[in-house]
N, C-alpha and C positions, 0 to 999 in steps of 0.2 A: 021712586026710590033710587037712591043716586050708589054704587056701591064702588068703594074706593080701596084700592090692593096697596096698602102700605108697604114698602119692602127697605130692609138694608140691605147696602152693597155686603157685594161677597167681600173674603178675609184678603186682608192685605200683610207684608211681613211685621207691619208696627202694633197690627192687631196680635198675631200670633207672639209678641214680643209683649204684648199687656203694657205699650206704651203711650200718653198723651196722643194724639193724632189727629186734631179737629181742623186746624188750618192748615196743615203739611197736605200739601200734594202728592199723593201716592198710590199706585197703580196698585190694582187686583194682583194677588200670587196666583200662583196656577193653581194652587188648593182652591184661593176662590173663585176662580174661573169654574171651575168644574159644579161647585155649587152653584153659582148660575146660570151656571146651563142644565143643568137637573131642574132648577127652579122653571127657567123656561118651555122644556118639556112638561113639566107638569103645566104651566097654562098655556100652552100655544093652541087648544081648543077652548078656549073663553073665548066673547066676545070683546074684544079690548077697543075701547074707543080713541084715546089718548094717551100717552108716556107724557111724564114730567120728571125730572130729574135735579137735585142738588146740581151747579157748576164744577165740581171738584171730581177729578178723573177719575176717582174712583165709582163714584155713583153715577158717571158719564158712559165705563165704559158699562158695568152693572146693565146699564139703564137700554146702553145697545144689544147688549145680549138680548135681555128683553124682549124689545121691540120685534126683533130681524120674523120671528114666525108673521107677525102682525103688520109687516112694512110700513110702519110705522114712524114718523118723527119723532125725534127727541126732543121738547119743549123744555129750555132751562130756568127756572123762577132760584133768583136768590136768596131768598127766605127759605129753601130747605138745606142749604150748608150747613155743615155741622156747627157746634159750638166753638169758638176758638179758646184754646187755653194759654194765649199769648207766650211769656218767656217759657213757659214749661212745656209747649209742643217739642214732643220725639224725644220727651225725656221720660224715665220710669218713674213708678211711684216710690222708690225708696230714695232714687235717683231726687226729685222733688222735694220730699220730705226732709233730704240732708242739708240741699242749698237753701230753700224756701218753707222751713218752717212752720212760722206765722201763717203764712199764708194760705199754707194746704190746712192746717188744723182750722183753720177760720172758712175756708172753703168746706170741708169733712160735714164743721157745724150746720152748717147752711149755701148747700153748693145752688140753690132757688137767687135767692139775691146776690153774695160774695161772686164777684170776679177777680182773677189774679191778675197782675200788672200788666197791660195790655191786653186781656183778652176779656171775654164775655159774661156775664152772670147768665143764667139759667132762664129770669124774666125775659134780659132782652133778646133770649133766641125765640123764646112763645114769643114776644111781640112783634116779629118778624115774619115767623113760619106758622103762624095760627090764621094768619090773614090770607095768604096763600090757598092754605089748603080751602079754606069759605070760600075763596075767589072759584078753585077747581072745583067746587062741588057744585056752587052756582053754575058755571059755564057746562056742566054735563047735566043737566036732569035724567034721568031715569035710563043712567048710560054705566058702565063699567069702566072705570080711569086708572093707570097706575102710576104712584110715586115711589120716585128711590129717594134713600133720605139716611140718615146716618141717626146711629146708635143715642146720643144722647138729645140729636131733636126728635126723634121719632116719641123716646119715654117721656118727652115735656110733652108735645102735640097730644098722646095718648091718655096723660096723666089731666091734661085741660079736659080732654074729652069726655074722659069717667068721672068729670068731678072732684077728683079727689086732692090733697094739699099737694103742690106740688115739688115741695121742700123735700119729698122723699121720693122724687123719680129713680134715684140712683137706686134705691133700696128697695124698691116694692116693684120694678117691672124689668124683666129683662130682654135683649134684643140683640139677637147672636148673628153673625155674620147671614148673608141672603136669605135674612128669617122673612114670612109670609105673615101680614096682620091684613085682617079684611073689617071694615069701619062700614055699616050702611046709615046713609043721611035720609032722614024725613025731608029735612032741607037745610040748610046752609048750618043751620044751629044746632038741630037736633040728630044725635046718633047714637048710634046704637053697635059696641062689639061683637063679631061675630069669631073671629080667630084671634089670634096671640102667638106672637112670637112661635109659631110655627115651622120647622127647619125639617119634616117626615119626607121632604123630599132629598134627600142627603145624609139625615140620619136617624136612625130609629127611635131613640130617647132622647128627649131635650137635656141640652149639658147640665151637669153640675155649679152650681156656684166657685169653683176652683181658682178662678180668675179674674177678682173684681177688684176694682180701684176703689171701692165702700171697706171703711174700716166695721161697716155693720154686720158683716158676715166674720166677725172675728181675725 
């Protein structure tokens, strides 16, 4: 049984601004710093075999935090970057909604397929990061691995893995800055949830919906 520590990076200023931020390059705040170093202490007595990390400095630095109790490498796979939201990276959602529309309500309907101008649909981030993580599950058998990964591929990877449509990732899973999800693999295909979006090392109650870019929460 292969068991794999899915993690997001901690909060960065664009997260705390409830802004686009899938291709932007942008470093951990000290608020998220401190979340991942709580997250660390909480595992630096696992046995951890491996780090894998998104390329993008936030889930780089995350991903070093991480490692340092476990001295550890940082292994980088391109398949877990986050989603790119092309022309609408480091803009807000109303900020979006004013210039583009068409777009965002066409996206709203079905953010699974729809990409905006430049950036990515929802499939082809699964199509990228779903083969990744088979690949990391295969290469550790009956070993403990961790991946840092970002907010909206972690809910596609998660949303493949339960089976369910994944036209409503946005809507049905949430995944809060250096949140803890633990995945166990029979093997490469089969798994099994054991955590979720888990953040008890940082804060006592998982957040409220206050902040989300789904018009589904009203």
């Amino acid at each position: 049984m292969t068991r794999l520590l899915l993690v997001r990076h901690g909060e960065t200023q664009l997260t705390a601004e409830d802004r686009f931020s899938g291709a932007v390059g942008v470093d951990l705040s000290d608020a998220g710093r401190r979340q991942v170093e709580q997250l660390a202490a909480r595992l630096a007595g696992q046995t951890i075999c491996a780090v894998y990390a998104s390329p993008l400095s936030r889930t780089l630095e995350t991903a070093r935090i991480l490692a340092a109790p476990h001295d550890l490498p940082i292994v980088e796979r391109d398949g877990l970057r986050e989603i790119s939201h092309g022309r609408w990276e480091g803009l807000t959602r109303k900020e979006v909604e004013t210039r583009f529309g068409d777009e965002y309500t066409a996206w709203e309907a079905d953010p699974f397929t729809f990409a905006p101008e430049g950036g990515e649909s929802g499939l082809a981030v699964l199509a990228r990061a779903l083969p990744v993580i088979r690949a990391i599950v295969a290469a550790h058998p009956g070993e403990t691995v961790l991946a840092v990964s970002h907010k909206a591929t972690l809910r596609l990877v998660l949303s493949s893995l339960l089976g369910f449509d994944p036209r409503g990732y946005r809507d049905r899973l949430d995944q809060a800055p250096a949140c803890l999800n633990v995945v166990e693999f029979k093997d490469p295909v089969r798994a099994r949830l054991m955590l979720l979006n888990d953040v008890s090392h940082y804060q006592e109650h998982p957040r409220r919906p206050t902040q989300n870019l789904s018009k589904w929460w009203g």
